[in-house]
C-alpha positions as a Markdown table, in Angstrom:
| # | Residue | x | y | z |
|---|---|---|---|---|
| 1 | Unk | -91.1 | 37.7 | 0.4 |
| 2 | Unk | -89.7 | 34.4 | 1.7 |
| 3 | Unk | -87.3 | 34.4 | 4.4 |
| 4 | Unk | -84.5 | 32.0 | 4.4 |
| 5 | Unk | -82.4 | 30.8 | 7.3 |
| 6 | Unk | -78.9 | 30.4 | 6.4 |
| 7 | Unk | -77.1 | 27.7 | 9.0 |
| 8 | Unk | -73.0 | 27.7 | 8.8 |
| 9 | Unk | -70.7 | 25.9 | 10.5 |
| 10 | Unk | -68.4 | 28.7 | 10.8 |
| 11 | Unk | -68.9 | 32.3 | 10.2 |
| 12 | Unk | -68.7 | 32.9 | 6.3 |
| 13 | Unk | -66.9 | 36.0 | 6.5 |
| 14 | Unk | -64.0 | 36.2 | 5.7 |
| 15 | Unk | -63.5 | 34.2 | 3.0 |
| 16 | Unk | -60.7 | 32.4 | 4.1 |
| 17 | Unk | -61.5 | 29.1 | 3.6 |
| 18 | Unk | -63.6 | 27.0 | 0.7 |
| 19 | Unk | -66.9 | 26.4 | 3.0 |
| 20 | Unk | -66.7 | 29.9 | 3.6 |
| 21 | Unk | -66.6 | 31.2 | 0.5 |
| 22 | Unk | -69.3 | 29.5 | -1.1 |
| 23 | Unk | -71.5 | 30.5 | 2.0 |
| 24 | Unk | -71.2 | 34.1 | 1.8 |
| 25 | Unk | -71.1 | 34.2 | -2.2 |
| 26 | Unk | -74.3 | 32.4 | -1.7 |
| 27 | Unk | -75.6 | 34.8 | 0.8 |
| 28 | Unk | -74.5 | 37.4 | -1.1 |
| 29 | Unk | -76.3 | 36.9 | -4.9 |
| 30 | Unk | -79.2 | 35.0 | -3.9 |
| 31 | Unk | -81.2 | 38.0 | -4.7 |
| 32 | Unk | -83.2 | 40.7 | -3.1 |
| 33 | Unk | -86.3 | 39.3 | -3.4 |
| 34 | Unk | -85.9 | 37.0 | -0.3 |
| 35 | Unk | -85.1 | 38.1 | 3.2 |
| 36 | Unk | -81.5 | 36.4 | 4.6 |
| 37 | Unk | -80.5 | 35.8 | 8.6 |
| 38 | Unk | -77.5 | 33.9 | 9.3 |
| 39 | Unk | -77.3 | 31.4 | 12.0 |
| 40 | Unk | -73.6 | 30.0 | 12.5 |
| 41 | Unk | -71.0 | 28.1 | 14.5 |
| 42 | Unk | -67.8 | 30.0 | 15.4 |
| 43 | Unk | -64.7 | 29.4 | 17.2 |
| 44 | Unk | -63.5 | 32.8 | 18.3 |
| 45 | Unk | -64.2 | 35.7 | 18.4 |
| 46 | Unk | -63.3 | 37.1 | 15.1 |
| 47 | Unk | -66.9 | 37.0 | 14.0 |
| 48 | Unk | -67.7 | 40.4 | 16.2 |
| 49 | Unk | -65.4 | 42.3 | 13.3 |
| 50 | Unk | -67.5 | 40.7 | 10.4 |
| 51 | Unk | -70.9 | 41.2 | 11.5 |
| 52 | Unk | -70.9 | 44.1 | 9.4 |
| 53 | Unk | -69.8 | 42.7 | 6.0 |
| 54 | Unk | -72.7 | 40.4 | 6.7 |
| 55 | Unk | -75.3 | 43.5 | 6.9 |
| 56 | Unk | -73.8 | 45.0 | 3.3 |
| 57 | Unk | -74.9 | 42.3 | 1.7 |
| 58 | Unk | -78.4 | 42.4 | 2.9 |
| 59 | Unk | -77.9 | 39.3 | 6.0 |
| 60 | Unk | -79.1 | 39.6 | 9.5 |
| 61 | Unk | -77.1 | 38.1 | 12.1 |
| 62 | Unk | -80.1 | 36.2 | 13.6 |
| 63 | Unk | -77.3 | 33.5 | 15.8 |
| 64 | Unk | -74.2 | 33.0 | 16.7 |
| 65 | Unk | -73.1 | 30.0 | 19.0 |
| 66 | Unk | -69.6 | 28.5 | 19.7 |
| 67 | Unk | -68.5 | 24.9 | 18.5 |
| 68 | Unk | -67.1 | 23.0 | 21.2 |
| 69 | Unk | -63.5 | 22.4 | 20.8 |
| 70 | Unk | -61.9 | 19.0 | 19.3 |
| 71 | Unk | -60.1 | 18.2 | 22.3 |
| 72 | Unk | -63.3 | 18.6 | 24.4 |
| 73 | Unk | -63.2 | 15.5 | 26.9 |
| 74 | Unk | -67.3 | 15.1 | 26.1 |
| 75 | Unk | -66.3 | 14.6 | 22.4 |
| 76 | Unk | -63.3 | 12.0 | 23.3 |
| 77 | Unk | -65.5 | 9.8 | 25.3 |
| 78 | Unk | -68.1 | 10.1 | 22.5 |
| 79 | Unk | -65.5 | 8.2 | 20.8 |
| 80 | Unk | -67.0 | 5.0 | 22.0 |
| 81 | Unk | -70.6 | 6.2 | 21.5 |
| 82 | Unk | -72.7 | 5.1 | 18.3 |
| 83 | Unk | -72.8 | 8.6 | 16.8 |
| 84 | Unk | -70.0 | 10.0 | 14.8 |
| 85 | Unk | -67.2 | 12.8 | 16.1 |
| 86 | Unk | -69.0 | 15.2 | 14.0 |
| 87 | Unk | -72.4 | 14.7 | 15.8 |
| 88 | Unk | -70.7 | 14.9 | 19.2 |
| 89 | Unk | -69.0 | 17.7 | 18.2 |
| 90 | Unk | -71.9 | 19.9 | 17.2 |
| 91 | Unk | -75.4 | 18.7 | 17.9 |
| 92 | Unk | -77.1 | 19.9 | 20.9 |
| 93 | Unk | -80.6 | 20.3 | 22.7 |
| 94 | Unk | -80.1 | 24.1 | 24.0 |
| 95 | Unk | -78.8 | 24.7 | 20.0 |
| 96 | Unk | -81.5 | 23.1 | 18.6 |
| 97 | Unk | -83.8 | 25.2 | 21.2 |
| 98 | Unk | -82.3 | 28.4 | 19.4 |
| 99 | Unk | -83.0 | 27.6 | 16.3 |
| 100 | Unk | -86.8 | 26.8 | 16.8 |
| 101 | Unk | -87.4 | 30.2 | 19.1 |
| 102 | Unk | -85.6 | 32.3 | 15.7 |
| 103 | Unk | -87.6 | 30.1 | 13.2 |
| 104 | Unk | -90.8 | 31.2 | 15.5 |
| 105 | Unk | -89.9 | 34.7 | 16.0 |
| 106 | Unk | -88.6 | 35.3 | 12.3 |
| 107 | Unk | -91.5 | 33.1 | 11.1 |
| 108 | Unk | -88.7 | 31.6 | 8.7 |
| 109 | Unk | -89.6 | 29.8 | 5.7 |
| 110 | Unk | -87.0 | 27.8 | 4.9 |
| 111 | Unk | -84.0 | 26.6 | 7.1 |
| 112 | Unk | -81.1 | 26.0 | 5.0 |
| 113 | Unk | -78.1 | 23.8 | 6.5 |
| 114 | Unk | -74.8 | 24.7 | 4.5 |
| 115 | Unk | -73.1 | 21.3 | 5.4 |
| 116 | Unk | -72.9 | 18.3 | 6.7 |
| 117 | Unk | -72.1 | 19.2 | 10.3 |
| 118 | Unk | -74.9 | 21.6 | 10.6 |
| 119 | Unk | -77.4 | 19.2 | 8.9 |
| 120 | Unk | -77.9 | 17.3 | 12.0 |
| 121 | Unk | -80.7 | 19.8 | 13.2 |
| 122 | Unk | -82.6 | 18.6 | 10.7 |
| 123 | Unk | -86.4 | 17.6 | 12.6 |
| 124 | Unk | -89.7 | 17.1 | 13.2 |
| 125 | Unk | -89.5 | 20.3 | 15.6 |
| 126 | Unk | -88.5 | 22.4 | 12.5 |
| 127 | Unk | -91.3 | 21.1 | 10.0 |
| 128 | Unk | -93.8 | 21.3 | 12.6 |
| 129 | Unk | -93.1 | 25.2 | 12.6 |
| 130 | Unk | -94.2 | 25.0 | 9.2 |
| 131 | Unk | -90.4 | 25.5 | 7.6 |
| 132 | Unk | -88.9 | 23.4 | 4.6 |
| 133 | Unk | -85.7 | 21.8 | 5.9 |
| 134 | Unk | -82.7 | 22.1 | 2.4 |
| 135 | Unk | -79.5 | 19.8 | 3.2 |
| 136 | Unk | -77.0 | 21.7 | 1.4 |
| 137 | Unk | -73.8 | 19.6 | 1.1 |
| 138 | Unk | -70.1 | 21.0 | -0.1 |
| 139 | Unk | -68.7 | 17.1 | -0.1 |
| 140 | Unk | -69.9 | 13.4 | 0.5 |
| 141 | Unk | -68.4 | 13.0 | 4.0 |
| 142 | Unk | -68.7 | 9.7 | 4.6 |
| 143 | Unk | -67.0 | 9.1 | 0.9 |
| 144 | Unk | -64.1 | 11.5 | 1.8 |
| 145 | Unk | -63.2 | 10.4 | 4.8 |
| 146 | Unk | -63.3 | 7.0 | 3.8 |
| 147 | Unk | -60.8 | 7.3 | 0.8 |
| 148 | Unk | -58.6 | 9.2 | 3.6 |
| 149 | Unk | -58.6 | 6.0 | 5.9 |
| 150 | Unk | -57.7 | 4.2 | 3.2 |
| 151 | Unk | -54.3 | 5.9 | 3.2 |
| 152 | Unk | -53.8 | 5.8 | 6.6 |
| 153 | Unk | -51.5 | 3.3 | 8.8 |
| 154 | Unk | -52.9 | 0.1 | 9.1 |
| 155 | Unk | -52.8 | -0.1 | 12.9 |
| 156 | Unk | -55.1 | 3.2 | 13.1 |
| 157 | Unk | -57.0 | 2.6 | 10.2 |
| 158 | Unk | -59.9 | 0.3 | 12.1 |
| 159 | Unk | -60.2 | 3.6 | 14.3 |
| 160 | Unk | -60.6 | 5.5 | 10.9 |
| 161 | Unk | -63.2 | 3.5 | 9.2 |
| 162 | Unk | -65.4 | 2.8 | 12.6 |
| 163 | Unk | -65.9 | 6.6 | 12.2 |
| 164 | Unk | -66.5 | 6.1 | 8.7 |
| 165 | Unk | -69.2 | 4.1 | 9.2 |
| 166 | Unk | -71.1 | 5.9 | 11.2 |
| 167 | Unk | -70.4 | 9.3 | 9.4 |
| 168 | Unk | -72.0 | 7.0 | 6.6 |
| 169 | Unk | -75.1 | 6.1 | 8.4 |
| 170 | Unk | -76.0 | 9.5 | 9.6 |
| 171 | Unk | -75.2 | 11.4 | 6.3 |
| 172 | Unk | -77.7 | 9.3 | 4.5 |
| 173 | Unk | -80.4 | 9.4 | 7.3 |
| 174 | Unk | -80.0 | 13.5 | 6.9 |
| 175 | Unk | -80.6 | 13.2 | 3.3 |
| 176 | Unk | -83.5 | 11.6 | 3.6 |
| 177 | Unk | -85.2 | 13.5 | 6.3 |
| 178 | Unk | -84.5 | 16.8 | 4.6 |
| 179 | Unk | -87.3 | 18.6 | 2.5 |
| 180 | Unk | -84.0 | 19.2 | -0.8 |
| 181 | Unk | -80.6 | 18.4 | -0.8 |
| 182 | Unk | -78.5 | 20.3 | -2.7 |
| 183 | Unk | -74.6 | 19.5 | -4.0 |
| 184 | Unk | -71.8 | 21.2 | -5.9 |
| 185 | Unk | -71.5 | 18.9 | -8.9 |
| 186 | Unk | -73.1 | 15.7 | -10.8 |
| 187 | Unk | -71.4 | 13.3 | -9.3 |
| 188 | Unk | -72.3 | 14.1 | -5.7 |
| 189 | Unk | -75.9 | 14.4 | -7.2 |
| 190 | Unk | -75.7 | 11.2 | -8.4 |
| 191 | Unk | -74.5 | 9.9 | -4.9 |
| 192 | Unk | -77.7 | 11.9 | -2.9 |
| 193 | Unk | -80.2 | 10.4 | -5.3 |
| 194 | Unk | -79.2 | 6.5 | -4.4 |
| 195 | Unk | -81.2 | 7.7 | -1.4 |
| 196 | Unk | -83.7 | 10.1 | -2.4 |
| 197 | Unk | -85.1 | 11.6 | -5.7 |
| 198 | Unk | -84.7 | 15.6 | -4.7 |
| 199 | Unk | -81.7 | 17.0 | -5.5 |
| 200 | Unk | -80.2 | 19.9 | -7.0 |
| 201 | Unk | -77.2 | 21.4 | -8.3 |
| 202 | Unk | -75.3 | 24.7 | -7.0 |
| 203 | Unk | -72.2 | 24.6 | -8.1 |
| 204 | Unk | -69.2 | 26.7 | -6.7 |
| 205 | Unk | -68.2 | 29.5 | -8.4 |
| 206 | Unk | -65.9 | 32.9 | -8.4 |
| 207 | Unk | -66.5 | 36.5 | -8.0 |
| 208 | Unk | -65.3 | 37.6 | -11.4 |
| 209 | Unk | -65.4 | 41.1 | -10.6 |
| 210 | Unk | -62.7 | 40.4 | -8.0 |
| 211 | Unk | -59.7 | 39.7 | -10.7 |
| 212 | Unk | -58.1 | 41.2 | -13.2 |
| 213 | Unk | -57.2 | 39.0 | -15.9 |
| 214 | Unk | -53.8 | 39.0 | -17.2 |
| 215 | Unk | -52.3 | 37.0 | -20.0 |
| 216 | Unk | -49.2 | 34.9 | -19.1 |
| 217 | Unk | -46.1 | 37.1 | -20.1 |
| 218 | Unk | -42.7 | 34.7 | -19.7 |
| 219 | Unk | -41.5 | 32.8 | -22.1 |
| 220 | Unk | -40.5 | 30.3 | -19.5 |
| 221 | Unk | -42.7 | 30.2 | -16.3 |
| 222 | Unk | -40.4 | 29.5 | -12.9 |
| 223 | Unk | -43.2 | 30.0 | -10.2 |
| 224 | Unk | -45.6 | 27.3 | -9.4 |
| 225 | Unk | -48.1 | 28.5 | -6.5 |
| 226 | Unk | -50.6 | 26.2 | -4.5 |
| 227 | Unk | -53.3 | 28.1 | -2.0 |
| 228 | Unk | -55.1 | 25.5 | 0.8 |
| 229 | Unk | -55.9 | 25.8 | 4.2 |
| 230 | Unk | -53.7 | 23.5 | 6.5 |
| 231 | Unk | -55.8 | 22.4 | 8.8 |
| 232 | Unk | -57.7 | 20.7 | 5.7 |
| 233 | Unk | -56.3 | 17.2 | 5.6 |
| 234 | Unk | -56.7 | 16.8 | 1.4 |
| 235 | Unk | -54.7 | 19.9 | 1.1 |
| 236 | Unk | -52.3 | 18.4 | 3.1 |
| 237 | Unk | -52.1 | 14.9 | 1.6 |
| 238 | Unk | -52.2 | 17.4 | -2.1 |
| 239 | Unk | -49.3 | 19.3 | -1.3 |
| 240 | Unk | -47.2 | 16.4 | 0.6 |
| 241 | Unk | -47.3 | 14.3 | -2.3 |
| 242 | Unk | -46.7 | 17.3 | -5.1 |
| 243 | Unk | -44.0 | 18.1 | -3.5 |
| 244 | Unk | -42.1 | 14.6 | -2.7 |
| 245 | Unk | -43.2 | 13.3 | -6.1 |
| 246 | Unk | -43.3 | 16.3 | -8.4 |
| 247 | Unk | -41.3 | 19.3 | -7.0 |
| 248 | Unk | -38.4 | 17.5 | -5.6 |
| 249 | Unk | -37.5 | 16.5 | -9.2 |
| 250 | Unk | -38.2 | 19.8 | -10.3 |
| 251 | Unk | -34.9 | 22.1 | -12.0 |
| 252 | Unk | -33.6 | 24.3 | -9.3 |
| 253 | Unk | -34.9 | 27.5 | -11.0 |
| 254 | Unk | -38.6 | 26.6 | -9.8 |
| 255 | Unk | -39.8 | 28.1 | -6.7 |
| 256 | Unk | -43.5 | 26.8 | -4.8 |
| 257 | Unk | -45.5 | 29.3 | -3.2 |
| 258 | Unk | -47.5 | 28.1 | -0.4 |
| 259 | Unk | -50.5 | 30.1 | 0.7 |
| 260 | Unk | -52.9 | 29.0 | 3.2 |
| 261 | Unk | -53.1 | 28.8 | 7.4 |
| 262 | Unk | -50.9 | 26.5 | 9.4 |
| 263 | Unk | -48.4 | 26.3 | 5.8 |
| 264 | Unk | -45.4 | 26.6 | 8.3 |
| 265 | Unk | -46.4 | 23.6 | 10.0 |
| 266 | Unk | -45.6 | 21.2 | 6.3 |
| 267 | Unk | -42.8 | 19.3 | 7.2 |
| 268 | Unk | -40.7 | 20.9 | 4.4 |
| 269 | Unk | -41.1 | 24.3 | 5.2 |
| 270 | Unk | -37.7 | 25.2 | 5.6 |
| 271 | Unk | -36.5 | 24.3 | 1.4 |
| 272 | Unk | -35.3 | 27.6 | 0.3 |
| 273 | Unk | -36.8 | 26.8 | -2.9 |
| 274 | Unk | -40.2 | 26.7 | -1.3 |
| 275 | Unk | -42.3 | 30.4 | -0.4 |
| 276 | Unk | -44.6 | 30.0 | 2.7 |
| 277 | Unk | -47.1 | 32.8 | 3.7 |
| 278 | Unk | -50.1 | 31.6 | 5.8 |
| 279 | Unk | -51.9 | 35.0 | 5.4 |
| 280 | Unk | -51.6 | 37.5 | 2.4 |
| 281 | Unk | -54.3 | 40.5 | 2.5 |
| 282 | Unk | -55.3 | 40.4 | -1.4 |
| 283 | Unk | -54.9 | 37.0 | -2.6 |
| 284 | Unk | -55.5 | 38.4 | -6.3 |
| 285 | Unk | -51.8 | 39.6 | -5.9 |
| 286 | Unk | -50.3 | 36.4 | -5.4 |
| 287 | Unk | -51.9 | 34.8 | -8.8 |
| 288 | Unk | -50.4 | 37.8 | -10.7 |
| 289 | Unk | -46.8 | 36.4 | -9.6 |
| 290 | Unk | -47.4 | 32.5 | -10.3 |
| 291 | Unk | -47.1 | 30.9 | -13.6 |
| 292 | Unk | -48.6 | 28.2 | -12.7 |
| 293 | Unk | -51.1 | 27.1 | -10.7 |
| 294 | Unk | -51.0 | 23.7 | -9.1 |
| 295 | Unk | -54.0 | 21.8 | -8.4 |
| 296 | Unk | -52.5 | 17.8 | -6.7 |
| 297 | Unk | -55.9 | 16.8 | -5.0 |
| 298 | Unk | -56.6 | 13.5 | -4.6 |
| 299 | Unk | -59.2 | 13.8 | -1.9 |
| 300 | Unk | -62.8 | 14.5 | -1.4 |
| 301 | Unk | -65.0 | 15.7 | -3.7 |
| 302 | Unk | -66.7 | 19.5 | -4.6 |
| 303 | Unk | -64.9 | 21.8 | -6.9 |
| 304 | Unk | -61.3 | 23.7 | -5.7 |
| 305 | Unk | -62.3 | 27.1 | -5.3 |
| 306 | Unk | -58.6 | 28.0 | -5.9 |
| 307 | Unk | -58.7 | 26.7 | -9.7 |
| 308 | Unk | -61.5 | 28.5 | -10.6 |
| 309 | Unk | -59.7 | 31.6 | -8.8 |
| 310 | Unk | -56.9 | 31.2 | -11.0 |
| 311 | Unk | -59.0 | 30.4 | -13.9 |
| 312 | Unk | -60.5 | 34.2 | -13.3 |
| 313 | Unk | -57.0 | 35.7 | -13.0 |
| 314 | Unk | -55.6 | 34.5 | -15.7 |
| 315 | Unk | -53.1 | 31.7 | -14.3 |
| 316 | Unk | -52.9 | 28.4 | -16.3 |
| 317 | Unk | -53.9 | 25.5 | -14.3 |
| 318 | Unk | -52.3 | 22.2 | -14.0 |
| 319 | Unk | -55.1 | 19.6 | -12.0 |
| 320 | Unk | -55.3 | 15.7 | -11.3 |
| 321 | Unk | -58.2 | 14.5 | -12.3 |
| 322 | Unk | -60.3 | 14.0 | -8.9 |
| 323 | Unk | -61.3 | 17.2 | -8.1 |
| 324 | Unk | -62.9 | 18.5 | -11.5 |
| 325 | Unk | -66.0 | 16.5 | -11.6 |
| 326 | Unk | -67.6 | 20.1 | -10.7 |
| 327 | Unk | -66.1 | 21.8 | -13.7 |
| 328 | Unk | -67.2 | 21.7 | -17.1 |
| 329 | Unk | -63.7 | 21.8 | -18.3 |
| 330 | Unk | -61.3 | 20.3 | -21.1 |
| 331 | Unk | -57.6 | 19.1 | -20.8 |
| 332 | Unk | -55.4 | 20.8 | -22.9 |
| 333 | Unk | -58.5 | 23.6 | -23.6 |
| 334 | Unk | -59.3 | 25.4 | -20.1 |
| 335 | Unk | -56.2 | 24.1 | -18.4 |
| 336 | Unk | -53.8 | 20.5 | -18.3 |
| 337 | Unk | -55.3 | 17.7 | -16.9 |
| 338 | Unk | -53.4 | 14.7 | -15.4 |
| 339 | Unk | -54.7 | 11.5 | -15.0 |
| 340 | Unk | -52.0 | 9.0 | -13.7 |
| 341 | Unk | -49.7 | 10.9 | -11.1 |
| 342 | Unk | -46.6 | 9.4 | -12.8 |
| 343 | Unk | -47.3 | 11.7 | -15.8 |
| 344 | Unk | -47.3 | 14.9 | -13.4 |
| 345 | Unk | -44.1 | 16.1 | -13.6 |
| 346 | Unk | -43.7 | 15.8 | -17.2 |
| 347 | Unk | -46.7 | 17.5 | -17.9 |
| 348 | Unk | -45.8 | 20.0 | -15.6 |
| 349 | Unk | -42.7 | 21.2 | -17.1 |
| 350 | Unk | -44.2 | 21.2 | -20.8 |
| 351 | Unk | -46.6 | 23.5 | -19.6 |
| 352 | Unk | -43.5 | 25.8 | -17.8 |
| 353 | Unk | -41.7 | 25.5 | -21.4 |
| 354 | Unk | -45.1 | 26.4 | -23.5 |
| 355 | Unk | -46.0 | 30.0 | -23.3 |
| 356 | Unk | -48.5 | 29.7 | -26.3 |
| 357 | Unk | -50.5 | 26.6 | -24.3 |
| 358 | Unk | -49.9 | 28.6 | -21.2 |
| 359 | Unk | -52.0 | 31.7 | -23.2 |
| 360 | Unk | -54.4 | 29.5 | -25.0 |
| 361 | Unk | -55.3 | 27.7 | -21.7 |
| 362 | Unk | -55.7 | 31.2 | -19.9 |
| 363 | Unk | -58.0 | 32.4 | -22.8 |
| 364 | Unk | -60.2 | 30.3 | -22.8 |
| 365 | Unk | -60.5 | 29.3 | -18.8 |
| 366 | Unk | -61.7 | 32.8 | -18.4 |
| 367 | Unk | -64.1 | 32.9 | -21.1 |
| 368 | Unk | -65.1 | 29.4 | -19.3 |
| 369 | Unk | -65.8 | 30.8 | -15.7 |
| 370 | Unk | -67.2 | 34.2 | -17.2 |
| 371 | Unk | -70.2 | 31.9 | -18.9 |
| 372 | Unk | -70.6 | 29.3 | -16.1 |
| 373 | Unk | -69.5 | 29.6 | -12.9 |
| 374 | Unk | -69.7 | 33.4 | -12.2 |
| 375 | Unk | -71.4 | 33.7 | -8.4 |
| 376 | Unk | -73.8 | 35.9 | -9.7 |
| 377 | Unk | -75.3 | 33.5 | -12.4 |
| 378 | Unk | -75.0 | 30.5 | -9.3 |
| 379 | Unk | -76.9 | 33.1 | -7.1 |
| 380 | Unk | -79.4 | 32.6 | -9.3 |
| 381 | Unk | -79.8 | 29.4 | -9.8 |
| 382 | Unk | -79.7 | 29.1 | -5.9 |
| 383 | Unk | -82.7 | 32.1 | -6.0 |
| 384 | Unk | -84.9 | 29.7 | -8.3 |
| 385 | Unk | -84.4 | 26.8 | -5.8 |
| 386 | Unk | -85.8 | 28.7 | -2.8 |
| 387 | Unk | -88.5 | 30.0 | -4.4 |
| 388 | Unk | -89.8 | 27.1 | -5.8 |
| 389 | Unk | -89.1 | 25.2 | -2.8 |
């Protein structure tokens, strides 16, 4: 029986954000036929209550270390230093010391890093123990946050795209040291293999057994909902524009759910036309309400958890373009797509007006996620990997 390493940079349970829900759905149906310990950043002390939804689903809590805060003065001096924030931030010797005394003691065979931040333990040390080293990436860093400096102010953006740069340098150094890298969709493939020929393909996926599915009901939907964590900044950029460009313009019977931590913190909070909850205990409950799900990203790259959520329950989607490279899906089959951001709004209020599209999109976005992006077939697929690594 192989034995894996699992390396997060934040403990995947719960399942509160996108990095850790494709970390513990990967932990979870990655089979039985390979032993799991979990190695992972936190940054409080939430973890201790989770420990044991790790152990139901087969994964030893092998290591736990804190990430230094953001604000640490050792990671604003290293500012002016020639590695990036990120590195600062959460590469160190007496971590890296850890690591090699489990991989002894475990006698792991594999150390997987689930991200970019955690990647930079890549090493010698590690292969000399006689373990394969898998880069697994949920985005192209350096390609997100470069598309976000190119919307910031001018003054700052220098700052921005300094950090760019080296974000740049050391992803691609990573993918090259490690043993497989492994993205979320085709195109970030395609990105990985300008610098080295293996790669492979987990994609994200959904629990299906986790929602009901339920058919759109009104004739005329009134309730748009959008679910992102706040402390994300293309979630924020996503919801600031929607709602400036899109919802603003909107009739006055529409309401906009917000879902997601730090949502009171959006600058229009406070429109009485606009639902904020930055906590709800069964999410599934909140896509039963909404008639719509919106999906403004125009960020970074993966696959939205939240569509394919939606997709699962039932809740027509409305996406631009940029974040559905992951998804095998169809405009105007599995759910609307909208190219040119001019066009949302129109779009948009067809789709309120069209209770037949709304069905037909619902139908067949379930029948979609059911044959393709279930966790259990991903698990898999993720299985296969390790054991032919």
């Amino acid at each position: 029986m192989k034995k894996v390493l699992f390396v997060t940079y934040d403990f995947p349970y719960p399942t509160n954000t996108g990095g850790k829900n494709r970390a513990y759905h990967m932990l979870k149906y990655s089979g039985v036929d390979i032993k799991k310990y979990l190695f992972s950043f936190v940054r409080d002390n939430a973890w201790r209550d989770s420990v044991v939804e790790m152990e139901k689903i087969g994964v030893e809590v092998a290591g736990i270390t804190s990430r230094r805060k953001v604000r640490d003065i050792r990671n604003i001096l290293g500012l002016f230093s020639g590695d990036s924030i990120f590195k600062t931030l959460y590469l160190t010797s007496s971590i890296l010391t850890d690591l090699l005394r489990i991989i002894a003691d475990k006698k792991i065979d594999i150390v997987h890093f689930e991200s970019f931040y955690t990647a930079f333990y890549i090493s010698d040390k590690i292969r000399n123990l006689g373990a394969k080293q898998v880069f697994g990436t949920e985005n192209i860093e350096y390609k997100m946050y470069g598309e976000y400096a190119q919307k910031t102010n001018i003054l700052i953006r220098p700052l921005y795209e300094f950090q760019v740069d080296k974000i740049r340098s050391e992803e691609t150094a990573l993918f090259k040291k490690a043993d497989l890298c492994i993205t979320v969709s085709d195109t970030d493939a395609r990105e990985v293999r300008k610098y080295v020929g293996e790669c492979e393909i987990i994609r994200n996926g959904v629990d299906i057994d986790d929602y009901k599915f339920n058919l759109p009901k009104k004739r005329r939907g009134t309730k748009l909902l959008f679910v992102g964590n706040f402390t994300y900044f293309p979630n924020i950029d996503a919801i600031n524009y929607f709602y400036d460009s899109v919802f603003k313009n909107l009739g006055n019977d529409i309401t906009l759910t917000i879902i997601g931590k730090k949502a009171r913190d959006l600058k229009f909070a406070d429109d009485n036309r606009v639902i904020i909850n930055e906590f709800v205990p069964k999410i599934q409950d909140e896509y039963e309400k909404a008639d719509v799900m919106v999906a403004p990203i125009r960020l970074g790259g993966g696959t939205n958890f939240k569509i394919l959520e939606a997709m699962a329950a039932g809740v027509p989607v409305i996406s631009l373009s940029q974040r559905l490279e992951g998804l095998d899906v169809k405009d105007g089959e599995h759910l609307v797509v909208v190219i040119e951001e001019s066009e949302f709004k129109e779009r948009l209020e067809k789709m309120l007006d069209d209770l037949n599209l709304r069905r037909r999109l619902a139908r067949n976005a379930r029948k979609l996620v059911e044959r393709e992006y279930s966790w259990k077939v991903i698990g898999n697929n993720l299985n296969t990997v390790w054991n032919n690594l």
